[in-house]
Residue, then its C-alpha position, 0 to 999 in steps of 0.5 A: x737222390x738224382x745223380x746229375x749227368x752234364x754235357x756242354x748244352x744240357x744237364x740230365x738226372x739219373x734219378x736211380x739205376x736203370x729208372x732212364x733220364x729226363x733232361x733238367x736244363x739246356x742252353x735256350x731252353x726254358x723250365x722243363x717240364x720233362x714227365x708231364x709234359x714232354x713223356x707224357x706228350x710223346x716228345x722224348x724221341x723228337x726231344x733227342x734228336x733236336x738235342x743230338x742225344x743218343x737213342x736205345x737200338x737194341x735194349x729198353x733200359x732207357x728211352x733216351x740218354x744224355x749226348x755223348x753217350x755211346x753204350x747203355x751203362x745198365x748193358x752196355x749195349x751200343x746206342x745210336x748218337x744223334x750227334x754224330x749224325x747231322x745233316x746239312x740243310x739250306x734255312x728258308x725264312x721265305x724267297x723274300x728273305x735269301x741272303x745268298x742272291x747276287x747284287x744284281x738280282x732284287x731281293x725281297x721277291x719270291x727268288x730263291x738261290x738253291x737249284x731246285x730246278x737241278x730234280x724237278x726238271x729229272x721228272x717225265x716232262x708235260x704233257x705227262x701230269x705228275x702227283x705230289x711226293x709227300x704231304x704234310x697236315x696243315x697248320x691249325x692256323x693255316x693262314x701262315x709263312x714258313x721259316x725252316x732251319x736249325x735254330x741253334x738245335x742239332x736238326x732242322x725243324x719247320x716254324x709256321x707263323x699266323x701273321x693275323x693271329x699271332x700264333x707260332x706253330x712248330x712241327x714235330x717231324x717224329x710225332x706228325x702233329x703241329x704243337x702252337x708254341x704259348x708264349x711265356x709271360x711277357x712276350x709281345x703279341x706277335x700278331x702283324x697285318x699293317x703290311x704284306x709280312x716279312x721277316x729276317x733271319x737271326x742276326x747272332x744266332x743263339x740257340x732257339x732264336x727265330x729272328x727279327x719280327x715286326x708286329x703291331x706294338x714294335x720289332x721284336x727278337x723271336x725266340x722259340x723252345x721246342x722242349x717247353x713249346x713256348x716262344x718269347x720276345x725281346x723287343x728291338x724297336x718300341x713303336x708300331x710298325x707299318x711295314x715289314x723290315x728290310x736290310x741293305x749293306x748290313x743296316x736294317x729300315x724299318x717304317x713305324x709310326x712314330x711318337x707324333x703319328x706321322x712316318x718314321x723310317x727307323x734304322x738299326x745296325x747290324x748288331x741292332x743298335x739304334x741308327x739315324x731316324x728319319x720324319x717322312x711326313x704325311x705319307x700313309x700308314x698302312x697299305x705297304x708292300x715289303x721292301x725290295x732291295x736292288x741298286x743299294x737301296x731298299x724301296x717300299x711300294x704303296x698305292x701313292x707311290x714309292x719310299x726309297x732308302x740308300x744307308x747313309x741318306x734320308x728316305x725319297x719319297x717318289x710318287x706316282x705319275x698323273x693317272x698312273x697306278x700300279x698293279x700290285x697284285x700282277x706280281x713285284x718289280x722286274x730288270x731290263x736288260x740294262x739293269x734298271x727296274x720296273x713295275x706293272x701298273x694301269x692309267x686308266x687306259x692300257x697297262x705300262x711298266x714305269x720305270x723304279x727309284x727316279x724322280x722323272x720315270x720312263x714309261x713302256x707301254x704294254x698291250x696286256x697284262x703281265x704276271x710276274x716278277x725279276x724276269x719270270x713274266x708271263x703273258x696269259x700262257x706265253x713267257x716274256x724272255x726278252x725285254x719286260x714289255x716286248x712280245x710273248x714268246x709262243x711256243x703253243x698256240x693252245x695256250x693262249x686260252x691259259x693264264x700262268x701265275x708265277x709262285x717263285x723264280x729259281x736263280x740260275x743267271x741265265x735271262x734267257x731260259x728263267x726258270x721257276x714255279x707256276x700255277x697254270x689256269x687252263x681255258x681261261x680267258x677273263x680278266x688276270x685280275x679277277x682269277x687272282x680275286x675269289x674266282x674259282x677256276x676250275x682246272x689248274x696245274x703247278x708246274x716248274x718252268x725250265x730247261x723243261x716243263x713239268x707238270x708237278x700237280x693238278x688241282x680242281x677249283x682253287x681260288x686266291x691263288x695268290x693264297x699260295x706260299x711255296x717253301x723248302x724244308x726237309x729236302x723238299x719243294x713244298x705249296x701250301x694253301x689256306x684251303x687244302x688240308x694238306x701241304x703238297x710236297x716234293x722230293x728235291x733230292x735224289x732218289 
């Protein structure tokens, strides 16, 4: 008979002396299949530490012993307890969705609030051309987003989501493989593509809990199981979303299609309870940008116009100006100094910035396009440190042949010095929208831009760069691509 071990999380058996332990049951977790399916996978190491159980160091009694263990019982040996050792890592779930941003900054942009400029710019300057520090395997489905945390689990751990196929991939740090996570019987397909993708954080934090995702049948509460390799749903919001959510002073929007075919924006509370719905009529179902929020207000984009949202009053539905149209694909929304926002769009003639979130626009004529987002604009190689449609500061003439691509703007409150991460097209001289299509450009560089330019990396022949997707996981600055094999790594931490 299996004598039972229980901890506060878990309940292990000791089936007789010295034949080791296999966790029966924890908190979030589902049935565990310890020997064919975690020994038999070689998971018992990566199981421990997600667990902070405790490890052999100097016998082989056991592979793994329950939490709070101290001393092998067979030899009493000292082990190695995974609780008491816990690191302290920041959560990404995509720059979109940092919570930590102040007011004054728009949020669901590519703007991250952690310093990463504080090592990268430590590294030897351009002209010097660095190399990556590390790299990780592609996910199996490699058209992902990336949330990195500790999901209620004692160390943090790295989700890859395929938004097009539904597929949620977790990586085993210790094993260095991908493992695509099944989903138990019931859980909603997380497939999503009726917009760009986007989704929140856990709101109460139980353990294995992922967040909020929408998908193409309702938003749904994401939970996943490391040990089992399974993944479930609750669902939230039943009716198809078109967009992905945004949240604003603790109150969550999202845009579904509701029961008459029409819009709806729907909202939820901040423990999820269901709020006031909203008809938007006749406006489209698909094409979507993710919700930004700035001002107290959440505000979605589309080809035709703008949807604007402030809790506690009905949608706006803001269009376009005659023969105006954004440019979408340049980058997302900017501050002028007087802290009103503005996005790149086309008349048919030149480029203009219109003016966000009014129903009688101003317009800044430009006389070229810019790439860019909250401050981190670029015009061809040059920066735009002043006003969004004010002259390019030159600092190198030889950089009008090259064309920079803002990937992600690190915060550091200082407008006139933005830093943030780059791609760098070198001798380019076609149009800014074509090398952001399926163009091959032939050298490119990835560089941080700050208190000093480093050149990080270099890549031959890449194409779609707007396929790239920056995140931080493992005290790491990491760039993944659809078309690379593997994900290029960073060190961000001191040496």
């Amino acid at each position: 008979m299996a004598y039972r071990w229980e901890t506060p999380a878990s309940v292990w058996l000791e089936r007789e002396a010295g034949s080791g332990y296999e966790l029966a049951a924890g908190t979030g977790l589902g049935r565990i299949d310890w020997q064919a399916g975690v020994q038999a996978r070689g998971r018992v190491t990566d199981c421990a530490h997600l667990l902070g159980a405790s490890l052999p160091t100097a016998c082989a009694h056991a592979p793994v012993y329950p939490e709070g263990f101290a001393f092998c019982p067979e030899c009493g040996q000292p082990l190695r307890r995974l609780a008491l050792e816990r690191q302290r890592r920041p959560d990404w779930w995509g720059a979109w969705a940092d919570p930590l941003l102040p007011r004054h900054v728009p949020h669901g942009l590519p703007v991250t609030s952690l310093a990463l400029g504080e090592s990268l710019e430590e590294r030897p300057p351009a002209p010097h051309v660095g190399r990556f520090d590390a790299t990780l395997p592609a996910p199996p489905n490699a058209h992902c987003v990336f949330a990195a945390a500790t999901f209620g689990f004692h160390e943090q751990r790295l989700l890859a989501l395929a938004p097009a196929r539904g597929v949620l991939q977790y990586w085993d740090p210790l094993g260095e493989t991908w493992h695509v996570l099944l989903p138990e019987d019931g859980a909603a397909d997380l497939a999503f593509g009726a917009s760009d993708y986007g989704w929140l954080p856990a709101v109460e934090g139980e353990r294995g809990e992922v967040g909020l995702v929408p998908t193409a049948r309702g938003l749904y509460r994401l939970w996943m199981d490391p040990v089992g390799e399974t993944c479930r749903t609750r669902a939230v919001l039943a009716a198809p979303v078109v967009a992905a959510p945004g949240m604003m002073r603790h109150q969550i929007g999202c845009l579904v299609r509701g029961s008459a075919g029409a819009l709806e924006l729907c909202t939820l509370g901040a423990d999820l309870s269901p709020g006031p719905a909203y008809d938007c009529g006749a406006l489209p179902l698909s094409g979507w940008t993710r919700p930004i929020g700035y001002d107290g207000q959440l505000f979605w984009l589309h080809g035709e116009g703008q949807l604007a949202w402030r809790p506690g009053e009905a949608p706006r539905w803001l269009p376009w100006p005659d023969t105006w149209l954004p440019s979408l694909d340049l980058g997302g929304p900017t501050l002028s100094r007087d802290g009103r926002m503005w996005l790149i769009g086309h008349d048919g003639q030149s480029y203009s910035f219109l003016e966000l979130g009014v129903a009688a626009p101003q317009r800044a004529p430009i006389d070229g396009a810019r790439l860019g987002f909250a401050n981190l604009l670029f015009r061809r190689g040059h920066p735009v440190v002043d006003e969004p449609w004010s002259g390019e500061h030159v600092e190198d003439q030889m950089e009008d042949d090259a064309l920079v691509l803002p990937l992600l703007r690190g915060f550091n409150n200082n407008r006139a010095q933005p830093s943030g991460l780059v791609l760098r097209f070198h001798k380019y001289t076609g149009r800014a929208e074509d090398a952001l299509a399926d163009r091959v450009i032939p050298r490119t560089t990835v560089e941080w831009i700050g208190r000093r330019n480093v050149i990080l990396d270099e890549v031959a022949r890449l194409a779609r760069p707007l396929a790239c997707v920056p995140f931080v996981y493992a005290g790491r600055l990491w760039l993944h691509h659809p078309d690379w094999n593997r994900i290029r790594g960073w060190d961000l931490e001191a040496p």
